[in-house]
PLY file of the C-alpha trace (Angstrom):
ply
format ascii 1.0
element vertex 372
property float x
property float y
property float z
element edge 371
property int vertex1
property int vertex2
end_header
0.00 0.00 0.00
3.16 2.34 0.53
4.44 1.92 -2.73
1.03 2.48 -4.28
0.71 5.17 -2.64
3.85 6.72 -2.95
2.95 6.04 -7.14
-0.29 8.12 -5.99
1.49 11.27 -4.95
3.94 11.27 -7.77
1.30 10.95 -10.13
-1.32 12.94 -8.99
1.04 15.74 -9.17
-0.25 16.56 -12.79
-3.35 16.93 -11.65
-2.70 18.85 -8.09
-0.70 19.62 -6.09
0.15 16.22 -4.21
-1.93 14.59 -2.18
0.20 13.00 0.16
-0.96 11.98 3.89
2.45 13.17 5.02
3.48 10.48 8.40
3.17 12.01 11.77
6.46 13.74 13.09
8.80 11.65 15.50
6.80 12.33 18.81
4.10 15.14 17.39
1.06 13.97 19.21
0.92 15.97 21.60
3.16 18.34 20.07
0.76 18.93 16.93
-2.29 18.59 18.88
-0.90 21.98 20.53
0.19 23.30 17.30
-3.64 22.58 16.48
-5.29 24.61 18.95
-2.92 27.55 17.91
-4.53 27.55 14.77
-7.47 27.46 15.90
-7.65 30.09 17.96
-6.07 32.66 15.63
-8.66 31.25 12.81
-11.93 31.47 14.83
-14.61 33.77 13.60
-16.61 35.21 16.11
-17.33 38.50 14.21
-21.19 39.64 14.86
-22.42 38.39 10.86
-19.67 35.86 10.67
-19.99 32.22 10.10
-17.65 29.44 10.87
-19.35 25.87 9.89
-18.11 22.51 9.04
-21.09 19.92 8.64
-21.94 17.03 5.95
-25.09 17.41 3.42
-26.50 14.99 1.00
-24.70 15.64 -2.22
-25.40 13.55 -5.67
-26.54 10.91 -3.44
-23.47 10.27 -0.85
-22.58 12.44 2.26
-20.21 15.02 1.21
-18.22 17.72 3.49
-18.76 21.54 3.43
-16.77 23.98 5.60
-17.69 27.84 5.32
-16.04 31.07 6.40
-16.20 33.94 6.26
-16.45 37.30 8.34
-19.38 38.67 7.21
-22.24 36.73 5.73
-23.14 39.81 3.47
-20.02 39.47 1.70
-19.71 37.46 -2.00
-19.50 33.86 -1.43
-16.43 31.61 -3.49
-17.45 28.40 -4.31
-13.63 26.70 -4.40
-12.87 23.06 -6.32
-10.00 21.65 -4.70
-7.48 19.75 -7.34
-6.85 16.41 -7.65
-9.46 14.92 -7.93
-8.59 13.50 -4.34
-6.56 16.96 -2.87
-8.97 18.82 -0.61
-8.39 22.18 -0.27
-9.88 22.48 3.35
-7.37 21.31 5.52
-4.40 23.53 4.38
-6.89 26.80 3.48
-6.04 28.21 7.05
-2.53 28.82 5.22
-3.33 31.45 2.62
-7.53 32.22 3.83
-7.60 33.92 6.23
-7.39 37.58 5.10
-9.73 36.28 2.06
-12.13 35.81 4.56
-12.72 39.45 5.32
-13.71 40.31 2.10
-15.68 36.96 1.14
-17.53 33.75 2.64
-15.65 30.81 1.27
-16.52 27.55 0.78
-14.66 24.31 0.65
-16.08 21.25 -0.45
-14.36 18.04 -0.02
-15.24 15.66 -2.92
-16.30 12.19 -3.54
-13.56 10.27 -2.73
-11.25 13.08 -0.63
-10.32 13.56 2.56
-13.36 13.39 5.06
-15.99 12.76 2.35
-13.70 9.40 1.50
-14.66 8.48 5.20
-18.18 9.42 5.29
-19.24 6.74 2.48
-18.67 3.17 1.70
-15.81 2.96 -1.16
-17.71 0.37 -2.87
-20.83 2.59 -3.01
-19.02 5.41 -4.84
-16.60 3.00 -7.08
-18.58 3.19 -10.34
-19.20 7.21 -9.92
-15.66 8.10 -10.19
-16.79 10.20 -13.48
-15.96 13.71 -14.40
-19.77 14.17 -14.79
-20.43 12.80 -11.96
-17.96 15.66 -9.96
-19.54 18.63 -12.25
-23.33 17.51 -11.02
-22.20 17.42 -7.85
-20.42 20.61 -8.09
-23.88 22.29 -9.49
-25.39 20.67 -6.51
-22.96 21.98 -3.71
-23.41 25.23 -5.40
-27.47 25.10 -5.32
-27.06 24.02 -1.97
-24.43 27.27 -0.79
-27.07 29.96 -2.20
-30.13 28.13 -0.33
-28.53 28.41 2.80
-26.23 31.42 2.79
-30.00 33.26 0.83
-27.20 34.20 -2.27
-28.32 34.54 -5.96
-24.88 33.75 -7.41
-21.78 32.49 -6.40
-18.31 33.02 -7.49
-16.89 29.86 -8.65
-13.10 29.07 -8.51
-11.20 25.76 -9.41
-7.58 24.87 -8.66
-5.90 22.37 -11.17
-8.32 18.90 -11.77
-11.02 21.41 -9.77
-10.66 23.56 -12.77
-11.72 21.26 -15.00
-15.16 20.28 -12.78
-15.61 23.95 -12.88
-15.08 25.54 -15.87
-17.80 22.66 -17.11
-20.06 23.41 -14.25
-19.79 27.04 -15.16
-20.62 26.27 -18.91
-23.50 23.78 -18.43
-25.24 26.03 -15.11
-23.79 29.83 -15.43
-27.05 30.89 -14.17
-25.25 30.00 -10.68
-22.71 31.95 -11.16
-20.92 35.82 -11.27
-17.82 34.74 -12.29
-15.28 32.18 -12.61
-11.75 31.98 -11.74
-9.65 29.43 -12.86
-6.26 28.91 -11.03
-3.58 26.64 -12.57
-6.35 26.03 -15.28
-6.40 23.10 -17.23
-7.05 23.83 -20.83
-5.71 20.64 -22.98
-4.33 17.44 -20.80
-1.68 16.57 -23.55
-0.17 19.65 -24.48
0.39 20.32 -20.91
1.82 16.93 -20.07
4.50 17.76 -23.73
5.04 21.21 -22.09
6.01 20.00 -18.97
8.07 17.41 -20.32
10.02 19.64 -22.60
10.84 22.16 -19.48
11.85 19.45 -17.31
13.74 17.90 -19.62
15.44 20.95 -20.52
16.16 22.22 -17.36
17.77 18.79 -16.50
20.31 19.31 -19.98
20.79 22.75 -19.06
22.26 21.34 -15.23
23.93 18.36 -16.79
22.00 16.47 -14.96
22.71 12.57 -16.26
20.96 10.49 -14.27
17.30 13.30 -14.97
18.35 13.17 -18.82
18.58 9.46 -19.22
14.99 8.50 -17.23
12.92 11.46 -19.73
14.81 10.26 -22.74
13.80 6.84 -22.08
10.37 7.89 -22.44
10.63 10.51 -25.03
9.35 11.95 -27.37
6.46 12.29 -24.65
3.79 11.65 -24.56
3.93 10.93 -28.56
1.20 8.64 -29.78
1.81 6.12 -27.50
-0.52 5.15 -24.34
0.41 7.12 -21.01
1.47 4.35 -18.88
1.97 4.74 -15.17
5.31 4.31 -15.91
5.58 6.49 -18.19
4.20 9.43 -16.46
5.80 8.98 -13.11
9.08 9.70 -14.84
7.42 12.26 -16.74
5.87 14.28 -13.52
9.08 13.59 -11.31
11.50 15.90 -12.97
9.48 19.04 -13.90
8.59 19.18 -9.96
12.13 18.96 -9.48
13.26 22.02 -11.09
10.22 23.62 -9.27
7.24 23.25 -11.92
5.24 22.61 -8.55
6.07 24.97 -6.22
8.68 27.95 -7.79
11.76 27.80 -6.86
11.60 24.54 -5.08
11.54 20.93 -5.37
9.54 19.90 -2.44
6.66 21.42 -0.64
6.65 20.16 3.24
4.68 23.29 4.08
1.29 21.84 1.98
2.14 17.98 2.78
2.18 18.80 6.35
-0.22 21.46 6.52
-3.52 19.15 7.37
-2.43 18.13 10.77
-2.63 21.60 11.91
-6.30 22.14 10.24
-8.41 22.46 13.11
-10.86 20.49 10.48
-9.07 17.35 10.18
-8.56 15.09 12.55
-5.63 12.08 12.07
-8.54 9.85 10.72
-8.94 12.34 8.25
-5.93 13.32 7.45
-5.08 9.97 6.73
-7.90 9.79 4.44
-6.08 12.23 2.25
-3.79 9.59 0.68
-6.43 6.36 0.66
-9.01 8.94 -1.30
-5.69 9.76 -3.87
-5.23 5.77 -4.51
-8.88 5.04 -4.79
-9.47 7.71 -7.46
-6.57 7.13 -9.51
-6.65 4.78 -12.33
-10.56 5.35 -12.59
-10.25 9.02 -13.39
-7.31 9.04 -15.10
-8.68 8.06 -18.53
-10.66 10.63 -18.76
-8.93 13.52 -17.36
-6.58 12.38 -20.27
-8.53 13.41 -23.28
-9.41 16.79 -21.59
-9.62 19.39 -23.88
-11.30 23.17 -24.02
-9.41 24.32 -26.46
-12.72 24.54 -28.53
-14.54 26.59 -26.15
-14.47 29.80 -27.44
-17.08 31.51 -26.02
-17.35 31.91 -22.16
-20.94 32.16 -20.70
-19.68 34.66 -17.55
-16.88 36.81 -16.66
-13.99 34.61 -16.86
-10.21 35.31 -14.87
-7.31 32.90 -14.74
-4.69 33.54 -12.20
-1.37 32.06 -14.06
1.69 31.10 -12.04
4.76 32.18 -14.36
7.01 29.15 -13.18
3.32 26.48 -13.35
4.66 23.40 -15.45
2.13 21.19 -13.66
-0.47 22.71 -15.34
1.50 24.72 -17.60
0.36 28.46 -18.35
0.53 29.17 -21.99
-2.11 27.40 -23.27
-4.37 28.95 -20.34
-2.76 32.75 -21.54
-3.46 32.11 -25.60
-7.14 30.46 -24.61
-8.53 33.44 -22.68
-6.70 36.06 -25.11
-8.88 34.43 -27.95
-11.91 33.28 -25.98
-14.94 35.54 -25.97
-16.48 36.45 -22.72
-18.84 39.44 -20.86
-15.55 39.89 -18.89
-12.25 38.24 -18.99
-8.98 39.33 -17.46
-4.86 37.39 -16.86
-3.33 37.70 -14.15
0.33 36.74 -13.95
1.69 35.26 -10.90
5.73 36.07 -10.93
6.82 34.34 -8.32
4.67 30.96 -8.17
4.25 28.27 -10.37
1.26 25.85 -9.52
0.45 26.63 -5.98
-0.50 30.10 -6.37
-2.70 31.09 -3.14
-0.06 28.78 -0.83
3.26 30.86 -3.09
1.58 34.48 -3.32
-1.49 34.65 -0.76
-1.04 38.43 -0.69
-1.69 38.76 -4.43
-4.36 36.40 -4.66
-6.12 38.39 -2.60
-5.16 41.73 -4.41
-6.28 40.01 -7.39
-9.76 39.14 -6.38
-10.27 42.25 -4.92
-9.34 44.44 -8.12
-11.27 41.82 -10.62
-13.85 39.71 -9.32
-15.23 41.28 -6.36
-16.65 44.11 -8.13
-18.47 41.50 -10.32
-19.91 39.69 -7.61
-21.48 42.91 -5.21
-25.38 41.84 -4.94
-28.16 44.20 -4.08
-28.73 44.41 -0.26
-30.64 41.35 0.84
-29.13 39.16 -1.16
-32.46 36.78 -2.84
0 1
1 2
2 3
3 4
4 5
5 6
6 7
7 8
8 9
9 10
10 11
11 12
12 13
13 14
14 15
15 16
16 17
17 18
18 19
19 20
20 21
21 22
22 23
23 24
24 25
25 26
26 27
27 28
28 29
29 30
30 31
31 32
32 33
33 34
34 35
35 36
36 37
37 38
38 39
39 40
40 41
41 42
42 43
43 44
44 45
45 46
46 47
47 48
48 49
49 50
50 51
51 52
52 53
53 54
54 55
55 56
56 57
57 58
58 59
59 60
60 61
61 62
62 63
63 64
64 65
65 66
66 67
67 68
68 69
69 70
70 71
71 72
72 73
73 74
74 75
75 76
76 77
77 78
78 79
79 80
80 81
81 82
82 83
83 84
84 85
85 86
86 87
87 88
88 89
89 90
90 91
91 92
92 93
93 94
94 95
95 96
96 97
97 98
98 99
99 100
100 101
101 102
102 103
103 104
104 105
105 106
106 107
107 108
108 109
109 110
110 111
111 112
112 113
113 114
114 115
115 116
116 117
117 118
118 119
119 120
120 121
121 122
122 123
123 124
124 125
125 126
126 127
127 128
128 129
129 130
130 131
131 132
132 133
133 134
134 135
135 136
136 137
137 138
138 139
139 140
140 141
141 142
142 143
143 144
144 145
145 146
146 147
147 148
148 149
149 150
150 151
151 152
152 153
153 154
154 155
155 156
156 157
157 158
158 159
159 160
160 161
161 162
162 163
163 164
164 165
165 166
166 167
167 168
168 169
169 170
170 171
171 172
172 173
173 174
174 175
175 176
176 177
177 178
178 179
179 180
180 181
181 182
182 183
183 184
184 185
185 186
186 187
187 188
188 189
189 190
190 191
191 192
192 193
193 194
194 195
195 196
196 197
197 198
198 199
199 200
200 201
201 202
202 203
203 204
204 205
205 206
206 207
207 208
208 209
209 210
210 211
211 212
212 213
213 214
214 215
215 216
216 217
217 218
218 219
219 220
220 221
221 222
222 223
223 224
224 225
225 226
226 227
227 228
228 229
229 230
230 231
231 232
232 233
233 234
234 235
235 236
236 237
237 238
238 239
239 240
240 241
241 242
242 243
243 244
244 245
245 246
246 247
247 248
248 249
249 250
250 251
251 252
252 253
253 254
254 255
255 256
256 257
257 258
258 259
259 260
260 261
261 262
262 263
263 264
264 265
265 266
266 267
267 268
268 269
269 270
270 271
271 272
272 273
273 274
274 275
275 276
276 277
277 278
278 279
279 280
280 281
281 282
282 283
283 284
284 285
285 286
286 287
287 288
288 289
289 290
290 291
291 292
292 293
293 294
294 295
295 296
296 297
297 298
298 299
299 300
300 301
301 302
302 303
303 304
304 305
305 306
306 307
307 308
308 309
309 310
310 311
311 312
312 313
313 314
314 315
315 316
316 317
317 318
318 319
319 320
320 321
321 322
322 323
323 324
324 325
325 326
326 327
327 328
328 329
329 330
330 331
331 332
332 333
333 334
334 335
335 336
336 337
337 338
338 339
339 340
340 341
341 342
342 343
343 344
344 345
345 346
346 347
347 348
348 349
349 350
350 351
351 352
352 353
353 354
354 355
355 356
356 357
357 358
358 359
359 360
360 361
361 362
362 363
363 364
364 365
365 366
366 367
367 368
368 369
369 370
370 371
């Protein structure tokens, strides 16, 4: 199960950023548990409007979990898809959030098959629904659900890598739901960004001299090509772009995200653990399909429409994301260039990402008092 896993994370990767249960530190029981109730305390809302709730609903037909947050229940709400498909965003959102939070209610989702959803349902009860149409409808759901209960007439939607391919079809099929999308580490075309990211890491591993890097991606290459995508093949594919920091800028490894759940004052170890089992239950169902991903032919956008584009992002690389919304047509569409991250923008640059919604998507979301 290690080694499966392990083949999870590495994998994954391409879709998220990874969703690795990281083990508990040497002796951080108590420790973290401490740690915890730091968090905690600097995190809890208790302004007079604000609302702080983590509960499960009834979602597409399992038991799915919601978290909201936000300071002021007047305020826009974001609707966020986490990546992977299996990489919730909830327990490490306490990292970049909380300054977010002043200015909108967020909400977290975790979805079928992640984190404490994984827990909530019987794996063989979910097995055949492993779908990316399965993830949009419940998507349209969560979001139905969000304006009934917070008395909103729109949302703002946001996906993060694989969330951004749930939502920019959610946003097509229901934008009736929605003011505005934002689309962060956007998938636009699975293959070209898997030859993109090959080529840089690649690249960057002739430009080092780096032997042992050269020979693995030139025993694959050219890649992907025309032949099948192997888990083989794309575990030496993924490993080197990360490397020279196609993940997180300027940096091979990310401890900070891998460790960040067992601070979340959401998760518990149970949960956190979850994390990982969620990642190798997902994997080879979705994977087929996430392959032949392609919006390249959408060329007309329902709503406003922003992508947030990490300069150094060679998980999801950002050129194809830059030439689609500079052709596509829209009511509203804007780029915004992240300099110093590559996939992980609100974890690399939380100060701009909350700049950035400010200048361009708040103003698109402001309802008329009353909301409904």
């Amino acid at each position: 199960m290690k080694a499966l896993a392990s083949i999870a994370t590495v994998l994954f990767a391409l879709l998220a950023a990874p969703a690795q249960a990281a083990p508990a530190l040497p002796g951080c029981g108590e420790l973290c548990g401490k740690m915890r109730q730091v968090v905690q305390d600097l995190t809890r809302i208790e302004t007079p409007g604000g609302v702080q709730d983590t509960y499960k609903a009834r979602i597409g037909g399992i038991d799915q979990w919601i978290n909201i947050r936000g300071h002021d229940r007047t305020n826009p709400v974001i609707l966020f898809v986490h990546g992977g498909p299996a990489s919730p965003a909830m327990p490490t959102a306490w990292q970049f959030q909380r300054p977010i939070e002043e200015y909108f209610t967020v909400v977290h989702y975790d979805q079928r098959a992640a984190g404490k959803t994984f827990r909530a349902n019987d794996p063989e009860a979910v097995e055949d629904s492993i779908r990316i149409d399965r993830y949009v409808e419940d998507a349209i759901e969560v979001a139905e659900h969000v304006r009934e209960r917070l008395g909103k007439d729109k949302l703002v939607l946001v996906g993060h890598s694989w969330g951004t391919i749930v939502a920019t079809k959610a946003a097509l099929e229901r934008p009736d739901l929605f003011h505005a999308y934002v689309g962060i580490g956007q998938v636009i075309n699975t293959r070209l960004n898997e030859k993109l990211s090959f080529e840089f890491g690649l690249a960057q591993a002739r430009a080092e001299g780096n032997e042992a890097a050269i020979a693995e991606m030139e025993s694959i290459a050219p890649y992907p090509g025309d032949e099948p995508i192997t888990r083989e093949r794309i575990i030496i594919a993924r490993k080197w772009p990360q490397h020279y920091g196609g993940m997180t800028a300027y940096r091979a490894e990310s401890p900070y995200y891998h460790r960040g759940p067992w601070l979340s004052p959401e998760y518990d170890a149970d949960d956190v653990a979850a994390i990982n089992d969620g990642n190798v239950f997902t994997l080879w169902r979705i994977l087929p399909e996430f392959l032949e991903v392609d919006f390249t032919g959408v060329d007309r956008f329902p709503i406003p429409v922003v992508m947030f584009m990490g300069r150094h992002d060679y998980t999801t690389p950002s050129a194809p994301t830059a030439e689609w919304i500079e052709a596509v047509e829209a009511p509203y569409k804007r780029a915004v260039w992240f300099e110093r991250s590559s996939h992980m923008v609100p974890w690399e640059e939380p100060g701009k990402t909350l700049v950035s919604l400010l200048e361009h998507v708040r103003p698109l979301a402001i309802e008329p008092a009353g909301g409904r």
